[in-house]
N, C-alpha and C positions, 0 to 999 in steps of 0.2 A: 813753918819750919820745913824745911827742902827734907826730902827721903833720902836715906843713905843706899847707894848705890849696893845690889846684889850680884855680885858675879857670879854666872850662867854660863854652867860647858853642857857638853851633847855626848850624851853615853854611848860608848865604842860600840855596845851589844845592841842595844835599841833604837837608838837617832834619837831620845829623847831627852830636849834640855832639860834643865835642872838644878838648882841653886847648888855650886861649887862645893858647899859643907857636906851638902847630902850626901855626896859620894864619895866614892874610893879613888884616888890617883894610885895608877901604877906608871913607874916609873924604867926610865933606861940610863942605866948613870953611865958617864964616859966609861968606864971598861967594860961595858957590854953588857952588865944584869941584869937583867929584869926583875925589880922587888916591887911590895906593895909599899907605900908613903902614906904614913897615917898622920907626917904633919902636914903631908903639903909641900914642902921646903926643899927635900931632898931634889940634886943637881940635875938634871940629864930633863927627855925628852917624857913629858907625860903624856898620859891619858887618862881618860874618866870612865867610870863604871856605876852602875847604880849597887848597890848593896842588894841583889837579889841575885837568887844562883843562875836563873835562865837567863841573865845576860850576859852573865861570865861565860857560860856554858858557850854563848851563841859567839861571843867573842874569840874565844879559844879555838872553837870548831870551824869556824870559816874564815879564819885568817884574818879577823879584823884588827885584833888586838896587834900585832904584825907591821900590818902598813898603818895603822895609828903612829906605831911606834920607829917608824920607816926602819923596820930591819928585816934580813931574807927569812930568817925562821926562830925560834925560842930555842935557847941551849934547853934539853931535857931536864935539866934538873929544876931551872926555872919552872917549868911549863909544870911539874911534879908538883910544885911549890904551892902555885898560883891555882891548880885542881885542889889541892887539899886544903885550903883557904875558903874558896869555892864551896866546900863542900857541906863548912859551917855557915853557910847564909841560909836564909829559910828559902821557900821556892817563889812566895810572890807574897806582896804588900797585901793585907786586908784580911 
């Protein structure tokens, strides 16, 4: 019996792939917000994040999360949103 296929994206913060469940999509829906997507599903332009703060952290701080998301910069409240989100992940796996 053949394997079911896992789909693998590559985290915004760290470059490292990872099976699509494991992580966070954050999303850019047509009017410009940047939200987190807990199903998946939500419309616009995604990206992946792994559930650990130093990738959020590293994503936020040097503009990756940005040009993942090809837009010039995060409206503040977004960017407020997505820190305090952030802030509930633990610091590393283990």
């Amino acid at each position: 019996m053949a394997r079911k296929h896992i789909p693998q994206r590559t985290c915004v913060g760290c470059r490292q792939v990872q099976a699509k469940r494991e992580m966070i999509r954050i999303v850019r829906t047509p009017e410009g917000r940047v939200e987190i997507d807990p199903t998946g599903k939500k419309s616009g332009r995604g990206a992946y994040l792994h559930p650990r703060r130093s990738c959020w952290e590293r994503a936020l701080k040097d503009g990756r999360l940005e040009y993942a998301l090809r837009m010039e910069a995060l409206r503040e409240e977004d960017r407020m949103a997505l820190v305090a989100y952030a802030s509930t992940l633990p610091e590393d796996e283990g």
